[in-house]
Structures are given as C-alpha cells and as structure tokens.
C-alpha positions as CSV (number, residue, x, y, z in Angstrom):
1,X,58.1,108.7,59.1
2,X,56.5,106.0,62.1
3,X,58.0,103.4,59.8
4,X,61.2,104.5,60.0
5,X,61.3,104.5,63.6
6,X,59.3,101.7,63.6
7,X,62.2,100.0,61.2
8,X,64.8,101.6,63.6
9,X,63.1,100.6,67.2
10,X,63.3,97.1,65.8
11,X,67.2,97.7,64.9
12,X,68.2,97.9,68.2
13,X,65.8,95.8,69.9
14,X,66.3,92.9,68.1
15,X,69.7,92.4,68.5
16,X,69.7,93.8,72.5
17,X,66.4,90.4,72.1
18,X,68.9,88.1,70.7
19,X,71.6,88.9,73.2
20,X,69.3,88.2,76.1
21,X,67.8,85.2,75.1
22,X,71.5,83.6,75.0
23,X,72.3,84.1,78.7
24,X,71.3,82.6,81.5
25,X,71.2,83.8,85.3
26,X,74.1,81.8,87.6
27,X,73.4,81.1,91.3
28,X,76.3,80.4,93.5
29,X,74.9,79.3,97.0
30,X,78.4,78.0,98.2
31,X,79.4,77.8,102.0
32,X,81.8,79.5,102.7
33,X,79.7,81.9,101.0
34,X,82.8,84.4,100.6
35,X,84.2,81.5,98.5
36,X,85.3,82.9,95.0
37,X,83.1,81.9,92.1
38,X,85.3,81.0,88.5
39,X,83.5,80.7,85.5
40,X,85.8,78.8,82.5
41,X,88.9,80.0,84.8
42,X,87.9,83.3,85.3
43,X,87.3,85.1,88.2
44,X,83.2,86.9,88.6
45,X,83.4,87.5,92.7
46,X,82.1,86.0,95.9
47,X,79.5,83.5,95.9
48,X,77.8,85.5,98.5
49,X,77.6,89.1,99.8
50,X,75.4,88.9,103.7
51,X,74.5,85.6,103.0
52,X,72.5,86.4,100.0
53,X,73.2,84.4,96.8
54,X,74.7,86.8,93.9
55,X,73.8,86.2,90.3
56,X,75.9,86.2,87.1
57,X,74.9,86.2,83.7
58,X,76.5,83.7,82.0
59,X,76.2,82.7,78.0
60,X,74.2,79.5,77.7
61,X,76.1,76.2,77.4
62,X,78.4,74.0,79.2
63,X,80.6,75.7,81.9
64,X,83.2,74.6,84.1
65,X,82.3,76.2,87.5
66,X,85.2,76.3,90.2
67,X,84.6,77.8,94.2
68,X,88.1,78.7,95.8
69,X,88.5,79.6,99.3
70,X,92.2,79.0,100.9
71,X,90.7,77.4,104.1
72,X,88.8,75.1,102.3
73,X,89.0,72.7,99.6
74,X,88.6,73.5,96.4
75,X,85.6,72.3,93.7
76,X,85.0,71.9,90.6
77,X,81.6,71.0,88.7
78,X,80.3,71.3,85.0
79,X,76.9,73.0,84.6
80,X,75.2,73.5,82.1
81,X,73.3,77.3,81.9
82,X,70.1,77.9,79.6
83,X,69.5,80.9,78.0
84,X,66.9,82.8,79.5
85,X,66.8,80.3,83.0
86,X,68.5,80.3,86.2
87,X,70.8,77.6,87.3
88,X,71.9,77.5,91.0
89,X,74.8,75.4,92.7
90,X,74.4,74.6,96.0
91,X,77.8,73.2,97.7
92,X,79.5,73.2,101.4
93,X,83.6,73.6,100.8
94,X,85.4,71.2,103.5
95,X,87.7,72.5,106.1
96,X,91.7,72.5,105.2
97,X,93.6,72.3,108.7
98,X,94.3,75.5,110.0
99,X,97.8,77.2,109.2
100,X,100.5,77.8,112.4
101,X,101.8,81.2,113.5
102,X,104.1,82.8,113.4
103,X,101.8,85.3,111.1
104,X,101.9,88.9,109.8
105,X,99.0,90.3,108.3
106,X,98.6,91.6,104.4
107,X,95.9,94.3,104.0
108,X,94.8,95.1,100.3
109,X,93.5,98.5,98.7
110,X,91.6,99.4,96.0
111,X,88.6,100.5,94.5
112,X,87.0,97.7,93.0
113,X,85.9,95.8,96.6
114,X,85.9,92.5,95.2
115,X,88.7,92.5,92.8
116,X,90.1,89.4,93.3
117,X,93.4,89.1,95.5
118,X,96.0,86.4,94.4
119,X,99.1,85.6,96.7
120,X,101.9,83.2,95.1
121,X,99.0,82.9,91.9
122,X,96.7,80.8,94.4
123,X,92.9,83.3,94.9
124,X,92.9,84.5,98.6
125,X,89.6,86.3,98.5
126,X,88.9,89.7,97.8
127,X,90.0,93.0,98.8
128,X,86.9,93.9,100.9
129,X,87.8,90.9,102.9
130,X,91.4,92.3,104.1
131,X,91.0,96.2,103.5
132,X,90.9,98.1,106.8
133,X,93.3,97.9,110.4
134,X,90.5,95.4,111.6
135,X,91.2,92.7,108.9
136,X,93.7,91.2,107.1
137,X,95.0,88.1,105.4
138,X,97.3,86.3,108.0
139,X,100.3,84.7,106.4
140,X,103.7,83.6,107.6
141,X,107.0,85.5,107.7
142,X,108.3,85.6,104.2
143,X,108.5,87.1,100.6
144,X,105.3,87.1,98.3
145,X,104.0,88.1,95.0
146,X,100.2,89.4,95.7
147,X,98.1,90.1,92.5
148,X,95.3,92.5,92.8
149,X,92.8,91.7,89.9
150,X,89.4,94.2,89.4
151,X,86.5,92.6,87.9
152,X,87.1,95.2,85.3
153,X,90.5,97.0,84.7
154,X,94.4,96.0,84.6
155,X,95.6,93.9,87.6
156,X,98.5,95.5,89.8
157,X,101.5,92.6,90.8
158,X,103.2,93.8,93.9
159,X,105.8,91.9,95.9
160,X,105.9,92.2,99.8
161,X,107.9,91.1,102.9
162,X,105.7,89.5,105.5
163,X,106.8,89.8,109.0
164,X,105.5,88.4,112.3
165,X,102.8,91.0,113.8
166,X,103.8,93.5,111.5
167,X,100.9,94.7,108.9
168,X,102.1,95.3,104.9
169,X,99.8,96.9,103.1
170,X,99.2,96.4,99.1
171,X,97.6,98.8,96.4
C-alpha cells in the first residue's frame, strides 16, 4: 500500500516539478511604474502597484517585453527568462508632450482592477486607474471605441461620446 502512494505522490509531483522548473520569475521596475507590462503582445498588468515591482511568471526563453503608457513613449526589449531565475528590467519611459483641452473624462468599471483599458485599440492603463468620480482618463470631445480586457475572462467593446467636462462612464 505505501508504494502505491508512494507511486502516486510522485505522479503528481513530478509533473507540478517539471512545470516549475520551466518558468522563470519577471521583474518590471519601469517608471512610470503604472506603465502596462506586454509579454509576446499580451497584456499581464502594471509594472508596479505602490511603487513595488510585481512579478510574473513567464516560461523560460526569449521574450519580447513591451511597457505602454499614453504619456510616455513606448519600449520595446528582448529578454531572455531562465527557468527557475528572476530577470528584472529596469527602464524610465520619456515624457510625450502633454495633450490640449478641451477634455471630458472616461471612467471605467469592472471587477478585475487591472483589466487592461484600450481606447481606439491603443492600452490607456487600467481600470483601477480611472474607476471612481475622483479619476478618470481625460480625452477630447469626440466618439471612441474603449475595450475593457480582464486578465482573465472575455473583453467588453463599448463605444462612447466624449464631451467637454461631461464624465461617460464604461462597464
């Protein structure tokens, strides 16, 4: 009988062994540190949460890493990540020149507080970032397709009027 749950611990340890052993630990310490982190295109969150560096885990290899903010330039850089290690990035975005009013304000919903938030397909931030009467995402008068996309889950596509000092609001 211990052999067989000998034979069956090492079933599912093995494997769960395996898997670990071919991912490595990402470090993203990026200023802006709200700057959104893409790994091979896709979006994993916020490089930082109170100006402490998040980790991913990410399989080991070659990735193309990419940090988006909209008031900053973006960048792009190859890394490669060993299994089992850490690999940190360390990069300062530069400054885009700052947008002119008139502005409304777009204020985002949902559960997942850093699903990613897309307006006109270019990343924005994330919700948390624009989801209560104190902040928002400043934009000029006009029509735009926002794009709501959870770290897990469907994404929502919404289109919205913006108008000056008026505040829409997108779940």
């Amino acid at each position: 009988m211990k052999c067989t749950w000998a034979l069956l611990l090492a079933a599912v340890a093995v494997p769960l062994l395996c898997q670990a052993e071919e991912t490595g630990k990402l470090t993203v310490k990026a200023n802006p540190g709200r700057a959104g982190v893409f790994v091979d295109g896709k979006y994993v969150g916020p490089a930082a949460n109170f100006r402490i560096a998040r980790t991913y885990a990410v399989p080991a290899g070659e990735h193309e890493i990419k940090l988006v903010d909209p008031r900053y330039e973006e960048v792009t850089t190859k890394v490669t990540v060993t299994a089992g290690k850490k690999t940190t990035i360390a990069q300062t975005l530069k400054e885009l020149p700052l947008a002119k009013p008139p502005f409304g304000r777009l204020r985002t919903e949902n559960t997942d507080k850093f699903a990613a938030v897309y307006v006109n397909d270019k990343y924005m931030g994330h919700v948390d970032e624009f989801s209560n009467f104190a902040q928002g995402l400043l934009l000029n008068p006009g029509d735009y397709s926002v794009k709501i996309v959870p770290t897990t889950g469907q994404p929502t596509t919404q289109t919205v009027k913006i108008e000056t000092d008026k505040t829409a609001v997108v779940k």
